[in-house]
C-alpha positions as CSV (number, residue, x, y, z in Angstrom):
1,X,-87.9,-47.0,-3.0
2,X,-85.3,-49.6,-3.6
3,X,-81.2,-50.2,-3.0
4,X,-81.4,-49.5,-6.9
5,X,-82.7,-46.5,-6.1
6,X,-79.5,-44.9,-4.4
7,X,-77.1,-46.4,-7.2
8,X,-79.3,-44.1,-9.6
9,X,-76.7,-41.0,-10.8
10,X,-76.9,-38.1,-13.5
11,X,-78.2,-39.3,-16.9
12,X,-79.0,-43.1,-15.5
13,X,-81.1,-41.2,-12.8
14,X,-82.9,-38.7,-15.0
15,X,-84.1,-41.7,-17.5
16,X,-85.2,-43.7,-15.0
17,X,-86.8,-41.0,-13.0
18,X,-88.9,-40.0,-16.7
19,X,-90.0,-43.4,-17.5
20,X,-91.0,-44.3,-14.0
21,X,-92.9,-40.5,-13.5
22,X,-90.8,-40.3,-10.4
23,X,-91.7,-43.3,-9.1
24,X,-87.9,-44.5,-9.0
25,X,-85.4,-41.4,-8.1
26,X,-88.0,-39.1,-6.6
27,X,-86.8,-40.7,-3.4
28,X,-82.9,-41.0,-3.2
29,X,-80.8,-41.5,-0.4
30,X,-83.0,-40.4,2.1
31,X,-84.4,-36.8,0.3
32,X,-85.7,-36.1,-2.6
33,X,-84.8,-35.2,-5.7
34,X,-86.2,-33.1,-8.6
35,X,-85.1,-33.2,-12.5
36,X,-84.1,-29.6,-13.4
37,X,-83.9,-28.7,-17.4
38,X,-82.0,-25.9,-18.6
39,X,-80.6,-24.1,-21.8
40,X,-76.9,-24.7,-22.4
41,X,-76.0,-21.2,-22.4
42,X,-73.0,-21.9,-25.0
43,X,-75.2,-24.9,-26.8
44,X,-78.6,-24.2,-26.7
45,X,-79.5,-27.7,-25.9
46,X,-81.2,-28.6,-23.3
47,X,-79.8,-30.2,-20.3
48,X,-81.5,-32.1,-17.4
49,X,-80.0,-32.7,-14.2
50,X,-81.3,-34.6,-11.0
51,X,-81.3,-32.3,-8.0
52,X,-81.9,-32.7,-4.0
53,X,-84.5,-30.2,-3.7
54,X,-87.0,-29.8,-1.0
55,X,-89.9,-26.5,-0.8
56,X,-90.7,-22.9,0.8
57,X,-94.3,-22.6,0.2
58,X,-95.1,-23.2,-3.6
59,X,-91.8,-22.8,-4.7
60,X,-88.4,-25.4,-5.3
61,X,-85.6,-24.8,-3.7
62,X,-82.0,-26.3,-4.8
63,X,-78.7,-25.2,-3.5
64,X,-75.8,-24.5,-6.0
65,X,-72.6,-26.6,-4.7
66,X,-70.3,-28.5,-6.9
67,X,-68.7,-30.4,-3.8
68,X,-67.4,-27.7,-2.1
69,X,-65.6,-26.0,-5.3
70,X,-64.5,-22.7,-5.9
71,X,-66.6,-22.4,-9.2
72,X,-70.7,-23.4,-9.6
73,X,-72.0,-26.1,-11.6
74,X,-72.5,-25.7,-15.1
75,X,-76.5,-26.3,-14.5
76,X,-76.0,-23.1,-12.4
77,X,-74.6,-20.9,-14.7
78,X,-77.2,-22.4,-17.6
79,X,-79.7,-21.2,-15.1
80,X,-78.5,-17.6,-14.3
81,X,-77.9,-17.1,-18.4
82,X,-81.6,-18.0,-19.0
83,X,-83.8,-18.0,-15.5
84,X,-87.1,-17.7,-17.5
85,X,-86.4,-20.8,-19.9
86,X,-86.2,-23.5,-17.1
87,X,-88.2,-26.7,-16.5
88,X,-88.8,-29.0,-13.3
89,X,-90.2,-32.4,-12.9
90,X,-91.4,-33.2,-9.7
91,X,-92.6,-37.1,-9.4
92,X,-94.8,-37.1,-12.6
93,X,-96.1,-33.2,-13.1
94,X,-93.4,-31.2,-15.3
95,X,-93.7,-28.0,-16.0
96,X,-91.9,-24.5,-16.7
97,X,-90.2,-22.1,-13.7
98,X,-88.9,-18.7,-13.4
99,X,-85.4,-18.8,-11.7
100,X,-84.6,-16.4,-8.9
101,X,-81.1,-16.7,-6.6
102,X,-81.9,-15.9,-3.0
C-alpha cells in the first residue's frame, strides 16, 4: 500500500481498485475496503461504491452510516430495494451476494 492509496475516494477508488484487482484500495487507511455494486432503485443502473468491510465467517459485513446522518446512504437504500441483485469485489474475485440487514 502506498500514501496514494489513502488519497483514493468514491469513483477514483473504485477504478483504481478494478484495474489493479485490489491491489491498490483493498488496503486503505488502515482497513480494508470492498467494492459493493447495486441497482439504482429509481435508475436501474448500476452503482459501485467502495466500502470498509471486514468478515463473520464466510460472509461481508459493512455498516450503513452516512457520517452520522439522520437518513442512510443511497447505496443502502439501493440495497434494501433489491438485496438479491448485489455484487462484491473483494481484492480480485467478484461475484454476486444476497443482502440481509442484521
Amino acid at each position: 500500500m502506498s500514501e496514494q492509496d489513502d488519497e483514493l475516494f468514491g469513483p477514483e477508488h473504485v477504478r483504481v481498485y478494478r484495474e489493479t484487482g485490489g491491489e491498490r484500495g483493498y488496503q486503505w487507511r488502515g482497513t480494508t475496503v470492498l467494492l459493493l455494486t447495486t441497482i439504482g432503485r429509481k435508475s436501474g443502473e448500476e452503482r459501485t461504491t467502495p466500502l470498509i468491510h471486514r468478515t463473520d465467517g464466510n460472509r461481508y459485513i459493512i455498516v450503513a452510516s452516512k457520517g452520522g446522518a439522520a437518513d442512510h446512504p443511497a447505496w443502502f437504500k439501493n440495497l434494501s430495494k433489491n438485496p438479491e441483485r448485489i455484487e462484491i469485489q473483494v481484492k480480485g474475485d467478484r461475484f454476486p451476494v444476497t443482502a440481509s440487514v442484521a
